[in-house]
Structure formats: structure tokens, C-alpha cells
C-alpha positions in Angstrom: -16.7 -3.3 -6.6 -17.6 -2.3 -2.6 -17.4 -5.4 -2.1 -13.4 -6.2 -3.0 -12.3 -4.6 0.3 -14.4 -7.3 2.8 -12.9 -10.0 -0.2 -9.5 -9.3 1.0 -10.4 -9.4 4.3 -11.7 -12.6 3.7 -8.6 -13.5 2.3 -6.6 -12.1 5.3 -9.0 -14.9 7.9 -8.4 -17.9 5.2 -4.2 -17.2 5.6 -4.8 -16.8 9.1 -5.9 -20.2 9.3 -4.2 -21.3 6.9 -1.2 -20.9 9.3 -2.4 -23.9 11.9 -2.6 -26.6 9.0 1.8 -25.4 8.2 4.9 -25.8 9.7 5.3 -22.8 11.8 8.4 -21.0 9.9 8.2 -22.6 6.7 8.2 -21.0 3.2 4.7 -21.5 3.8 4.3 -20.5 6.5 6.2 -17.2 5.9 3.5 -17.4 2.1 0.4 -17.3 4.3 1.8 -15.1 7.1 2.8 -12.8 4.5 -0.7 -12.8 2.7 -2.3 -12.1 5.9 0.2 -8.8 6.3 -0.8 -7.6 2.7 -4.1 -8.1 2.9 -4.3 -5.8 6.3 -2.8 -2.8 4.4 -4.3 -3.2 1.4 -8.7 -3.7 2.4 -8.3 -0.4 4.1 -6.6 1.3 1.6 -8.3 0.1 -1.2 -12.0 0.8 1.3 -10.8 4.3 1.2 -9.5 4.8 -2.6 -12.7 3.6 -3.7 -15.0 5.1 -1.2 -16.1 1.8 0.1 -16.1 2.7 3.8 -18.4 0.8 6.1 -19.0 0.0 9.4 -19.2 -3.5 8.2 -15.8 -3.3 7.1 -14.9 -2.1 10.1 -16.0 -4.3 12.6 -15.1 -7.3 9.9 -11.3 -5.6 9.6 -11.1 -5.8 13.5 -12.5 -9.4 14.0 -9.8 -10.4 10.9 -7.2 -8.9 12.8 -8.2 -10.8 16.3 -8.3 -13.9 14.2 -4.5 -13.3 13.2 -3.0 -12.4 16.4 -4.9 -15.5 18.4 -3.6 -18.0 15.7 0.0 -16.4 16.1 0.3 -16.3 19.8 -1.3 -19.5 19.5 1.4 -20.8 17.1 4.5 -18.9 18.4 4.2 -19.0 22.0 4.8 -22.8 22.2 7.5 -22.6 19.1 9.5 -19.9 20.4 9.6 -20.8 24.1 8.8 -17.6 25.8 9.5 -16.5 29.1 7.2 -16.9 31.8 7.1 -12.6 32.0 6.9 -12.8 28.4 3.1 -15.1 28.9 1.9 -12.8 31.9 2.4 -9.8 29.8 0.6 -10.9 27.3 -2.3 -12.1 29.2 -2.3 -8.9 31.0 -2.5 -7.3 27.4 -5.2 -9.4 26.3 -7.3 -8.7 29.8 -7.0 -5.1 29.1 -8.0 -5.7 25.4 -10.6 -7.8 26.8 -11.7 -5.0 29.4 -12.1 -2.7 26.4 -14.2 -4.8 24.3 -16.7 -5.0 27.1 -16.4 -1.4 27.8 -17.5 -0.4 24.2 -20.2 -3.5 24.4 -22.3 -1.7 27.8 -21.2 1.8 26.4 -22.4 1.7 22.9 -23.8 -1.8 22.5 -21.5 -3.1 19.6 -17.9 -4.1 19.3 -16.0 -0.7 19.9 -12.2 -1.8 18.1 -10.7 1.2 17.5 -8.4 2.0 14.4 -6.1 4.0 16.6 -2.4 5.2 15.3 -0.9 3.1 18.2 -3.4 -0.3 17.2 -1.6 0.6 13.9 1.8 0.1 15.0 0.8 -2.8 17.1 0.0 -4.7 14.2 3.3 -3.5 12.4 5.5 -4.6 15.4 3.6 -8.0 15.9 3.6 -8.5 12.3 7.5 -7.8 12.4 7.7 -10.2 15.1 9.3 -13.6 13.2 12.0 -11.3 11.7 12.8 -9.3 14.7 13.1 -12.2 17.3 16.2 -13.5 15.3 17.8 -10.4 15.2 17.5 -9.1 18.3 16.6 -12.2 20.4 13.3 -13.2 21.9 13.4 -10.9 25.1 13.9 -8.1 23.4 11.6 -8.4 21.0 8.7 -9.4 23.2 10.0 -6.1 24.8 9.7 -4.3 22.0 5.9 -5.8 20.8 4.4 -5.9 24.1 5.6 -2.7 25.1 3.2 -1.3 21.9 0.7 -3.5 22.5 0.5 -2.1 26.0 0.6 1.4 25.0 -2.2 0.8 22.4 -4.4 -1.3 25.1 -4.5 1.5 27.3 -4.9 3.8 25.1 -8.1 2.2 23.3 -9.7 1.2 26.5 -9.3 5.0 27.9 -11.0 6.3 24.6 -13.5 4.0 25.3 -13.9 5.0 28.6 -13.9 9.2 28.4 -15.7 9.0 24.7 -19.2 9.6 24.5 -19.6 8.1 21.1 -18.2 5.5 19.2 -15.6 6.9 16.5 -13.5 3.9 15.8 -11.3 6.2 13.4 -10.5 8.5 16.2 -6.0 8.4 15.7 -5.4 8.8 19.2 -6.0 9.5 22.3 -5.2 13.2 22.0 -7.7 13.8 19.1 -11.1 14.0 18.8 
């Protein structure tokens, strides 16, 4: 049963990958995309409802998550066309995620992902991106998604430069 949390993680890196062998937009595509958004709320919901917590879960949560987002920008940033800001942005964002990742390696000396408020809504906005971009257009969107993902980049690579110890639950930058 402490197990059926890392499952649906599991599940969340096989519709993740899932995603390169589809047409990007499909019904499928939206099947698998949408698999990979339920299965991110529901592993650390269901961790915590039945007490099964770990740093395992954790780190595995984290390394699902990078999984998704590589195969999306992966998939989407050739689809949709995006502006040449729109690619230096995110590489900035990824260098600073980057940045972070070796910061909490030579700090602590494991992966220091942090399950901050703001990575929260990253994942939220980026997961919202296929539906946004048509509604409000592609700049504004990228707008919208990098801006957060900026915001939570700087955030989690300050925390991980002021904290002392690792607390990859810590909700901000303004707690403790």
C-alpha cells in the first residue's frame, strides 16, 4: 500500500513518454498529457493521506516532473513555433534551475528539488499551457508560464543558497 504513491508516479514517467511516440495535440496526446497532470496531484496526495511520505518519493516526484517538462518543451517548442525571446527565456530558466540543482548537490550532496508553493504553480501554469496558448496566443502565454517559472527558479535556488539544511517541503521563501 506505501508503495501506490511511487506506482503513480511511475505512471506519470510512462505518459510522459508516451507523449514522443503521439501526434503532438491529438486526443491522445491530450489522454497521455492529461494522465501525466492527474497523476502529479494525485502521488502526493495520496503519499500524504496514507502516510506514505518518503524521501524516495520525493526525489522520484521531482525527477517525474523533469521528465515531463523536458518531453514538453521538447515536443512544443518546435510545434508551436516560439519566438526567439520565448527560447532564451527558457534556457535562461533552465540555467538557473540548473544552477540550483548543483547548488543543493555541493551543499547537501543530493538532489535538492524543492516542493515550493511557487514550483507548484509552475507546474499548474505549464500544465495549462496547450489550453492557454489558444486562448490568449503564444506570447502571452509564454509570458504568463515563464514569468512563474522564473519566479519559482529564483526562488528555489535562493533557498538553496541561505538554507542550511535541506527541507524540500519548505512553501516558500518566506518560511522556514
Amino acid at each position: 500500500m506505501k508503495r501506490i504513491p511511487n506506482c503513480i508516479t511511475l505512471i506519470r514517467i510512462l505518459a510522459s513518454v508516451s507523449l514522443l511516440f503521439v501526434k503532438p495535440f491529438s486526443t491522445l496526446f491530450f489522454f497521455f498529457y492529461v494522465i501525466c497532470g492527474i497523476s502529479d496531484i494525485l502521488d502526493g496526495y495520496i503519499a500524504r493521506r496514507m502516510n506514505a511520505c518518503s524521501k524516495f518519493g520525493q526525489v522520484f516526484d521531482s525527477i517525474s516532473d523533469l521528465i515531463f517538462i523536458c518531453i514538453v518543451l521538447f515536443i512544443f517548442i518546435p510545434v508551436i513555433n516560439l519566438p526567439l525571446w520565448g527560447l532564451y527565456w527558457i534556457a535562461a530558466i533552465a540555467a538557473m534551475r540548473l544552477i540550483s540543482i548543483v547548488t543543493g548537490l555541493i551543499k547537501y550532496q543530493r538532489l535538492a528539488f524543492l516542493h515550493t508553493y511557487a514550483n507548484k504553480a509552475t507546474g499548474i501554469f505549464l500544465f495549462c499551457f496547450p489550453f492557454l496558448f489558444p486562448v490568449f496566443g503564444k506570447e502571452i502565454t509564454v509570458v504568463i508560464v515563464c514569468g512563474m517559472a522564473s519566479i519559482s527558479a529564483v526562488e528555489e535556488l535562493l533557498i538553496n543558497l541561505i538554507s542550511k539544511t535541506l527541507s524540500r517541503d519548505r512553501s516558500s521563501i518566506f518560511s522556514k
